[in-house]
VMD Tcl script that draws the C-alpha trace (Angstrom):
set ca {
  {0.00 0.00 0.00}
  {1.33 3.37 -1.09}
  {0.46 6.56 1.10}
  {1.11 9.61 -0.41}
  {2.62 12.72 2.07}
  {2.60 16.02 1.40}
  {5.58 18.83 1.66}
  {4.98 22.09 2.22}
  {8.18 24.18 1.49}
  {7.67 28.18 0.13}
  {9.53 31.00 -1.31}
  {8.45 34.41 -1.11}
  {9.38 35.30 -4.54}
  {10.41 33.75 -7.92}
  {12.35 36.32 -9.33}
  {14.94 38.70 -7.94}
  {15.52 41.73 -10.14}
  {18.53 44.36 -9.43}
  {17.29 47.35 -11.13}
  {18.88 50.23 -11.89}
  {19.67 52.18 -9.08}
  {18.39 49.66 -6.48}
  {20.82 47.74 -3.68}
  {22.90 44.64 -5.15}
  {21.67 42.60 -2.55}
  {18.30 40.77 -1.83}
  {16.95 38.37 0.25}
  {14.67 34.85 -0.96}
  {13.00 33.85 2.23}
  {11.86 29.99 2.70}
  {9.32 29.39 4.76}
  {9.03 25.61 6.08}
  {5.27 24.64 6.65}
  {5.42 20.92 7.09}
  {5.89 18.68 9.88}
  {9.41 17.55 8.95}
  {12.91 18.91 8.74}
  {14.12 20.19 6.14}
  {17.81 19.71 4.06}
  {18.15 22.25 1.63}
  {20.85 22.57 -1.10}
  {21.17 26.11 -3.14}
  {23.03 26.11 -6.65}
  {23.27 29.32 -8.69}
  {24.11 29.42 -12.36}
  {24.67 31.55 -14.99}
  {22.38 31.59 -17.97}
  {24.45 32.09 -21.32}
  {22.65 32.99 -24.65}
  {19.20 33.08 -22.50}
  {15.94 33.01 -25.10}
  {18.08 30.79 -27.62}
  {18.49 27.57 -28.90}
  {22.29 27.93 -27.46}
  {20.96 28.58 -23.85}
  {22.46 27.01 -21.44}
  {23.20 27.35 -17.60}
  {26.70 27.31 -16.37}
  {27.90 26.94 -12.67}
  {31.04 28.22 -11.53}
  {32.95 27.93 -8.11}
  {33.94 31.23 -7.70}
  {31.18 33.81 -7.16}
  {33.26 36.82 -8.65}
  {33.94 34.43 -11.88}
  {30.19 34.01 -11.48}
  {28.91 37.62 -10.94}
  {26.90 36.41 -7.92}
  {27.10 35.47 -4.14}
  {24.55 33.36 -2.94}
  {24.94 31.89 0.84}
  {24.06 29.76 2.50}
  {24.92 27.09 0.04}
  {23.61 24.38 2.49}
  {20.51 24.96 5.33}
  {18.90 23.43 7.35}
  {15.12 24.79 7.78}
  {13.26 22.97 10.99}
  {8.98 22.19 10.98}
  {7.61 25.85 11.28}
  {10.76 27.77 10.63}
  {12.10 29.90 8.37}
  {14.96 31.02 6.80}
  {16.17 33.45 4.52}
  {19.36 33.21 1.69}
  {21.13 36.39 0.97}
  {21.92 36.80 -3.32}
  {24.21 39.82 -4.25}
  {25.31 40.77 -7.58}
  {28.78 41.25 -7.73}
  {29.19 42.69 -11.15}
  {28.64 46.41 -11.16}
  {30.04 46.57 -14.69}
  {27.74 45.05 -16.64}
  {26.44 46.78 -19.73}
  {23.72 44.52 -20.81}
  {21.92 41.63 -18.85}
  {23.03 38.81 -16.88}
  {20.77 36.35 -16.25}
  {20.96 33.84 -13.33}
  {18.86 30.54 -11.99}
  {19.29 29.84 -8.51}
  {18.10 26.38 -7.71}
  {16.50 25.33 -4.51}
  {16.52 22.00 -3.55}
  {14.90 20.49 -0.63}
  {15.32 16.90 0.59}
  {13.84 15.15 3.70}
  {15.52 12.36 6.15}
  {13.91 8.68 6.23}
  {10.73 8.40 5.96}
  {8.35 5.88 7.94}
  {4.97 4.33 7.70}
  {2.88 2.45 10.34}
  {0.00 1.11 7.41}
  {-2.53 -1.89 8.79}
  {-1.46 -4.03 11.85}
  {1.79 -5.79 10.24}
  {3.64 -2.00 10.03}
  {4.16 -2.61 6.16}
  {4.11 0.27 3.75}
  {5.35 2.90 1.29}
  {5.11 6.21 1.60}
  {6.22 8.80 -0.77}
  {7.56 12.44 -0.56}
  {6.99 13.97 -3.36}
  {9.14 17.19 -3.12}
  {9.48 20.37 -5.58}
  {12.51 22.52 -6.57}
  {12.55 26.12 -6.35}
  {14.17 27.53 -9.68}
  {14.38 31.40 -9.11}
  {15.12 33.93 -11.95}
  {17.84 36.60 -10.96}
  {18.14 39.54 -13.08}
  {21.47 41.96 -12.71}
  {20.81 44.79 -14.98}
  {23.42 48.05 -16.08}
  {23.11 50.89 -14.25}
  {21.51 52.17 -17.53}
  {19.14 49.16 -18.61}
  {16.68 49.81 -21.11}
  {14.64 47.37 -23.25}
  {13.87 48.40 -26.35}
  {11.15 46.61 -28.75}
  {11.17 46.76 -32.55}
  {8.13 45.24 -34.56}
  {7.65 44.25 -37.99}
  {5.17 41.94 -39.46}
  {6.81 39.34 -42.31}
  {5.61 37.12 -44.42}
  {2.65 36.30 -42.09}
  {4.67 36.57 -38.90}
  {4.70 39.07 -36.32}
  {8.53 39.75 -35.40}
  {9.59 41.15 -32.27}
  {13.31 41.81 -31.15}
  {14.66 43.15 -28.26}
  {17.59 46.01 -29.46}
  {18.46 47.01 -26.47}
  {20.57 46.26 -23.30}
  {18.07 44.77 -20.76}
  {15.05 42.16 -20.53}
  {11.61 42.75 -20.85}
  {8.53 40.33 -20.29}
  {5.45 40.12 -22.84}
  {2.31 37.97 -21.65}
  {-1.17 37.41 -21.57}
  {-1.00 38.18 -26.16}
  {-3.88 38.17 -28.03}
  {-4.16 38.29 -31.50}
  {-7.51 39.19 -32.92}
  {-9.42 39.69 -36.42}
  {-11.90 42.23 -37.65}
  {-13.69 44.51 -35.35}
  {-12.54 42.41 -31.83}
  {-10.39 44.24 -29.74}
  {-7.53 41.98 -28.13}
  {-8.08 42.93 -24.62}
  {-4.94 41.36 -23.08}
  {-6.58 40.85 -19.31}
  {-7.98 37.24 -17.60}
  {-7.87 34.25 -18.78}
  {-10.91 34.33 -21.43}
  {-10.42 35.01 -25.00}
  {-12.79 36.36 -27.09}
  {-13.90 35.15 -30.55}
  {-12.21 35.97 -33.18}
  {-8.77 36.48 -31.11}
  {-6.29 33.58 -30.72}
  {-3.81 33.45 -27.58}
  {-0.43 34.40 -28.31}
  {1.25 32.89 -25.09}
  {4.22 35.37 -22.90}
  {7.95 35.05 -23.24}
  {10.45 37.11 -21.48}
  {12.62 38.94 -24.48}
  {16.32 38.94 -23.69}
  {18.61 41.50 -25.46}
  {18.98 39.74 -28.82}
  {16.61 37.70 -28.74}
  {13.80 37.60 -31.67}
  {10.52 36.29 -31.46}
  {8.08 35.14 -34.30}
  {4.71 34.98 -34.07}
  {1.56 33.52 -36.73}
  {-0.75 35.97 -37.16}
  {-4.24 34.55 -38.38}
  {-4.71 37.39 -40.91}
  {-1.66 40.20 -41.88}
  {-3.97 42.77 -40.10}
  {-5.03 41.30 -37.38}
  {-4.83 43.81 -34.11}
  {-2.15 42.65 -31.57}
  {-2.00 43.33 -28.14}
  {0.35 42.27 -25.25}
  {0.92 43.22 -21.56}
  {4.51 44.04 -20.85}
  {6.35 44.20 -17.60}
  {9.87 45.43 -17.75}
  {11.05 45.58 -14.07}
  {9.57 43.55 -10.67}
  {8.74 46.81 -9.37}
  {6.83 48.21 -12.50}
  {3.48 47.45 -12.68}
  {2.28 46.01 -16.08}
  {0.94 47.90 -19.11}
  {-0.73 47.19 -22.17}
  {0.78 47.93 -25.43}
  {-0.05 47.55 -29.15}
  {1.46 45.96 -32.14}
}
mol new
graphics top color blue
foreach p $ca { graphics top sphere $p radius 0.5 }
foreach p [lrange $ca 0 end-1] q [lrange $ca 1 end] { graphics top cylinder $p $q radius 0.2 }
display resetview
């Protein structure tokens, strides 16, 4: 017999973005809400190329090689606690993007199970990495969109120095306006998805008709709220 048991491990945020201006240092609090202790294991890497088919995430040993300082490396979070790991970016040079992953990994000591009168059973932990997006951006970041439509396709590249993050895209035909809000879209539109644009990146996109309306939210820092903008 196979019992299932539940973990219960939290971040307070997903992505860490050192904007302009703003301190080189933040803090990704973990907040343990289960009954058992906690072994937690925190690897930061590099993202090279990020948006491409030549992405890929490197680790390095040194944090100044790396860029970034992330401690503790290794914590130990107890049933109702809570801890907090400290992430500074070390690179105050940087003239476009870097882009980080810091990887949270939680692990739990032996687990037990009393099922039925023999004492037999299985239980199972099922337990889920944290992968958090850090963003170190130059001291004068600025994203910078360019649109064209092409044979069909909607193309949208980022020219300038910093990331920006395009979501919740409709596309939409005849007299429909592509409201880019909730979860519902409205006849005549088709959802265009979200992707965060990296400097360099380029993005193609099917349009149903070459003059169909197009309308995306953007968000360009954590601290920005969204708005709505049209292509």
């Amino acid at each position: 017999m196979t019992m299932p048991a539940h973990a219960q491990l939290s971040v307070d945020r997903l992505w860490v973005d050192f904007e302009p201006g703003a301190a080189h240092r933040s803090d990704i609090v973990i907040r343990n809400e289960s009954p058992d202790r906690y072994y937690i294991t925190v690897t930061p890497s590099e993202i090279t190329s990020p948006g491409t088919d030549q992405e890929a995430r490197v680790e390095q040993a040194d944090p100044e090689a790396l860029g970034l300082l992330v401690t503790p490396n290794r914590l130990v979070v107890d049933p109702g606690g809570m801890r907090s790991i400290r992430v500074v970016a070390l690179d105050e040079t940087v003239t476009t993007d870097r882009i980080y992953r810091v990887k949270i990994t939680p692990q739990v000591g032996e687990l037990k199970s009393t099922v039925g009168e023999s004492g037999k059973g299985i239980a199972i932990k099922v337990l889920a990495a944290y992968d958090i997006l850090v963003t170190a951006r130059p001291a004068r970041a600025k994203p910078e969109l360019t649109v064209t439509r092409e044979n069909g396709e909607l193309v949208i590249r980022n020219v300038g120095n910093s990331n920006t993050l395009l979501y919740e895209g409709r596309a939409c035909t005849g007299d429909t306006v592509p409201k880019a809000e909730g979860t519902a879209i409205p006849d005549g539109c088709t959802d265009l998805g979200a992707r965060r644009i990296y400097p360099g990146n380029e993005w193609k996109l099917p349009l149903p008709t070459a003059q169909a309306k197009v309308r995306f939210k953007q968000r360009s820092l954590a601290s920005s709220d969204p708005k709505e903008v049209d292509f």
